[in-house]
C-alpha positions in Angstrom: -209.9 -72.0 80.6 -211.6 -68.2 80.6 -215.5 -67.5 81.4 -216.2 -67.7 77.6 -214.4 -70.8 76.9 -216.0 -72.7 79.2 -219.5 -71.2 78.3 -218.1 -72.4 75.0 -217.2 -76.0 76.3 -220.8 -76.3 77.8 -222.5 -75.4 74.6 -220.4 -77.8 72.8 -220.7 -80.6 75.4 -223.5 -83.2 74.5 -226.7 -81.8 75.3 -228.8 -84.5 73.6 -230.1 -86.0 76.6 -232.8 -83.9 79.3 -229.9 -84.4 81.8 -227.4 -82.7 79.7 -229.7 -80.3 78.0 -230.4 -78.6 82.2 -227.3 -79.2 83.5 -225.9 -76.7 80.1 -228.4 -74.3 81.5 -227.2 -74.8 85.5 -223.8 -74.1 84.2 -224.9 -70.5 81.9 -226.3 -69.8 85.7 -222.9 -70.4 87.3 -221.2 -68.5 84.3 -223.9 -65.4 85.9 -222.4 -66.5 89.4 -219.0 -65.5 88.1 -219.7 -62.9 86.2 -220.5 -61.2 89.4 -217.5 -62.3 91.7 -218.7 -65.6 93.2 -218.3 -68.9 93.2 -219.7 -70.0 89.8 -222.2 -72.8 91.0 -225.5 -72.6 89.3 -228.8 -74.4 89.6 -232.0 -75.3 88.1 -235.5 -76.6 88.8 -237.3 -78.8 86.6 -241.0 -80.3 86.8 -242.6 -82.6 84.1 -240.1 -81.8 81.7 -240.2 -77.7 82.4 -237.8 -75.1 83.5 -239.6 -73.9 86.3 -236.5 -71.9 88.1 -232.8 -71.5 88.2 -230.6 -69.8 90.5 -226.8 -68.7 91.2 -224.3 -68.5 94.1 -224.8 -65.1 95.8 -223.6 -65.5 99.3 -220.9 -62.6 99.0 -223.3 -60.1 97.0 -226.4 -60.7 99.0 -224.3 -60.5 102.3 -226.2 -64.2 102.6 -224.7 -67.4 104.0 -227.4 -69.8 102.5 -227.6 -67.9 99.0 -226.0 -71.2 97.7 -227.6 -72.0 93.9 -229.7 -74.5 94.9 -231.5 -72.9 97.6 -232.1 -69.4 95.3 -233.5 -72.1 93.0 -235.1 -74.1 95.9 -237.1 -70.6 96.7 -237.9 -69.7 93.0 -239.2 -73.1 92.5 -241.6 -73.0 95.5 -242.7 -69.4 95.2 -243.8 -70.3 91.7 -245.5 -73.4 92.4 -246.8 -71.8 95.8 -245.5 -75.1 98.2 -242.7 -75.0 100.4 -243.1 -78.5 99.3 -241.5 -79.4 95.9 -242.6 -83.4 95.1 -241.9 -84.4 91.7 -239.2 -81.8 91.2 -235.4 -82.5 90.3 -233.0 -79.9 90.9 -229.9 -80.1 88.6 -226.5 -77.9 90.0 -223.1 -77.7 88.4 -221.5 -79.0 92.1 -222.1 -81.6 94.6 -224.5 -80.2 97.1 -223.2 -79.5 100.6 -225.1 -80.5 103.8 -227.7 -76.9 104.1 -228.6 -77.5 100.7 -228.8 -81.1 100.6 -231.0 -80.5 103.8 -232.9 -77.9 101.6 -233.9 -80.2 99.3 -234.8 -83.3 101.5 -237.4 -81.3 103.1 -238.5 -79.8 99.9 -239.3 -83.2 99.1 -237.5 -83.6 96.1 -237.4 -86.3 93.6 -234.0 -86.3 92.4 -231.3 -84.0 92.3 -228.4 -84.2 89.6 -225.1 -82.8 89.7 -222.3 -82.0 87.9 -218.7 -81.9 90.0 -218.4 -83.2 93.2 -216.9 -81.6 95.8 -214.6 -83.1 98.0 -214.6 -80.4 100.9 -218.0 -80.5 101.6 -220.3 -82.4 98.8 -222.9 -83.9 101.1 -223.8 -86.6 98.5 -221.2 -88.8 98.9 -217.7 -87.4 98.6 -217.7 -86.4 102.7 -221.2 -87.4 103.5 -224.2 -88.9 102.4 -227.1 -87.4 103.6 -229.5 -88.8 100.9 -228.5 -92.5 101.9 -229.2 -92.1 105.6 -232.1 -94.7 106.2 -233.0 -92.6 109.6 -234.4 -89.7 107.7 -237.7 -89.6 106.3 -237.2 -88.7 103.1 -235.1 -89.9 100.6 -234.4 -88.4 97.3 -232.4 -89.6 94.0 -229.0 -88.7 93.6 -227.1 -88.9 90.4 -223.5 -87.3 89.6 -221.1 -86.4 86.9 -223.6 -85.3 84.1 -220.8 -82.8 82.6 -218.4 -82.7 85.4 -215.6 -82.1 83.1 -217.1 -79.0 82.2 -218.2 -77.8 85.7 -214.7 -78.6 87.3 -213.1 -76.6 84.4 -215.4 -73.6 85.3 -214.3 -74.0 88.8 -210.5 -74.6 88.4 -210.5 -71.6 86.5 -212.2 -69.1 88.5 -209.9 -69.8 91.7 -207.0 -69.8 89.0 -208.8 -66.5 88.2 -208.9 -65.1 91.9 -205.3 -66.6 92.3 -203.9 -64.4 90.0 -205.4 -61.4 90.6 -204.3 -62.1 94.4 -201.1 -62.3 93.6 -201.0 -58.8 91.5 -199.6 -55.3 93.3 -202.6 -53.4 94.3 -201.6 -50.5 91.6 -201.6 -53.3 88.8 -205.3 -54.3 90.0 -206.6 -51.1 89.7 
């Protein structure tokens, strides 16, 4: 599938539910992610029903290990609500969240946090580990998966198909 299919797929998937309606906007984020070379992972904030920010894997741009979506959106959020501290919050992302950014949003104090794909490398909510089921830790937020996963693991296969490719190609033929 190419960038503008699977923006197609996500506008065509069923957004008539809150859930599906934020996670169509995480994944326009990660179709920005790709746009500009990276991993297309996207993110969004929401409080009492409102958008309140979004953000977009830029580790390679911003020269930025922790520039994962959900911590750009984790920073958004709090700057605009002026709390390091994010209570009442969900955070919806188009992948399973991996350990830093499931950390992120534990001591942000989330409510819940939604994703799309999981991630069987490094998704901290389950597939490898579960951070937010750890009865040691102080806070624990919701977790709740595969709202449009189809559509997030197309996006994904077909970047690295994408990358793949372009690999593969002479140097001359890249150009």
């Amino acid at each position: 599938m190419m960038p503008d299919q699977t923006v197609q797929a996500a506008q065509e998937a069923p957004t008539d539910t809150a859930e599906g309606r934020y996670m169509a906007l995480a994944l326009a984020q990660a179709q920005l992610a790709w746009d500009r070379g990276e991993v297309p992972v996207g993110a969004v904030v929401v409080k009492d029903g409102e958008v309140i920010a979004t953000g977009f894997n830029q580790p390679i741009s911003g020269h930025d290990p922790t520039a994962h979506a959900e911590i750009v959106a984790l920073r958004a959020a709090a700057e605009k609500l002026g709390n390091y501290r994010l209570p009442g919050c969900e955070l919806y992302v188009t992948l399973e969240p991996c350990i830093m950014c499931s950390g992120a949003m534990m001591h942000a104090r989330l409510a819940r946090v939604v994703y799309a794909a999981t991630d069987p490398k490094t998704g901290a909510c389950g597939s490898v580990v579960n951070l937010f089921d750890e009865d040691r830790l102080n806070h624990h937020t919701e977790v709740a998966g595969g709202v449009m996963a189809e559509e997030a693991s197309a996006m994904l296969k077909a970047f690295f198909v994408e990358r793949r490719n372009a690999a593969r190609k002479p140097a001359a033929v890249r150009e």
